[in-house]
C-alpha positions, 0 to 999 in steps of 0.5 A: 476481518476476513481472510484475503490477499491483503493478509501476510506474515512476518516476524516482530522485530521490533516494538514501540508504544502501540506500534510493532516493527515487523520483518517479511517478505516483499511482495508486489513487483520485487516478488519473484523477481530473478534481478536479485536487487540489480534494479533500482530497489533492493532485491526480493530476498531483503526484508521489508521492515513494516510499522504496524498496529500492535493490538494484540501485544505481539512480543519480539520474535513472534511470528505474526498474520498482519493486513489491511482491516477490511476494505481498507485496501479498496478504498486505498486503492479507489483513492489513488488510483481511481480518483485521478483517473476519474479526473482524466476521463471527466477533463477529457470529456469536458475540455473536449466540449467546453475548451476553446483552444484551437479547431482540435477535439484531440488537442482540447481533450488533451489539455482537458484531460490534464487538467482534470487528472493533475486537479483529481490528483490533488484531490487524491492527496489532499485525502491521503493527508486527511486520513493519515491520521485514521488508524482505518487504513493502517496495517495490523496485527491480527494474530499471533502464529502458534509455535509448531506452525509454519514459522517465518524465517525473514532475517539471515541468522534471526529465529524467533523463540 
């Protein structure tokens, strides 16, 4: 596994079976922003409370490196985002050519490109259920910090030891 944007940090919280819950920052849309939880999900300061693959036997309040193996997040990505709009583009191009509804191109590669998006889509979910269960796609912890190194304070009030 490389290093990449897909790795963060966190601190054990929690453990069960081979699982551990882990506490970090969030990140995507709620990072850095100044709404302070005004908006529909909490705010960028609260934790965010993550089940990953414990491999390693990380005990609580380690702090830990935690990601995607690699490219577990491309193809997590290909599938949700790409698949369906791929779906779009091909329904588009299709309906255009094939659909007779009406003298209208736009109109035929409209209903053409929601169809082939909401079919796509479908697609999309059906592999998403599929691999569920695969423990490819799923987070894990991938070291534990050092004591002394940067340590991460997740939790108002929680120190690791």
């Amino acid at each position: 596994m490389t290093e990449g944007s897909n790795i963060r940090k966190g601190v054990v919280i929690g453990l069960e079976g081979n699982y551990a819950k882990v506490s970090t920052q969030k990140r995507g849309v709620c990072e850095g922003c100044g709404q302070n939880g005004l908006c529909f999900g909490s705010g960028a300061d609260d934790p965010d409370d993550l089940l990953v693959q414990n491999p390693i036997q990380a005990q609580v309040g380690d702090n830990v490196e935690f990601g995607l193996p690699d490219g577990g997040m491309l193809r997590a990505s290909f599938i949700a985002y790409l698949l369906p709009l791929f779906g779009l583009i091909v329904g588009a191009m299709l309906g255009q050519s094939l659909l007779s509804l009406g003298d209208s191109e736009d109109f035929r590669a409209m209903i053409g490109g929601a169809m082939g998006f909401v079919l796509f889509f479908g697609v999309a979910v059906i592999l998403d259920r599929l691999l569920k269960g695969s423990t490819r796609y799923e987070a894990r912890i991938l070291e534990v910090i050092p004591k002394g190194k940067t340590q991460c304070q997740i939790r108002p009030g929680f120190q690791s030891s």
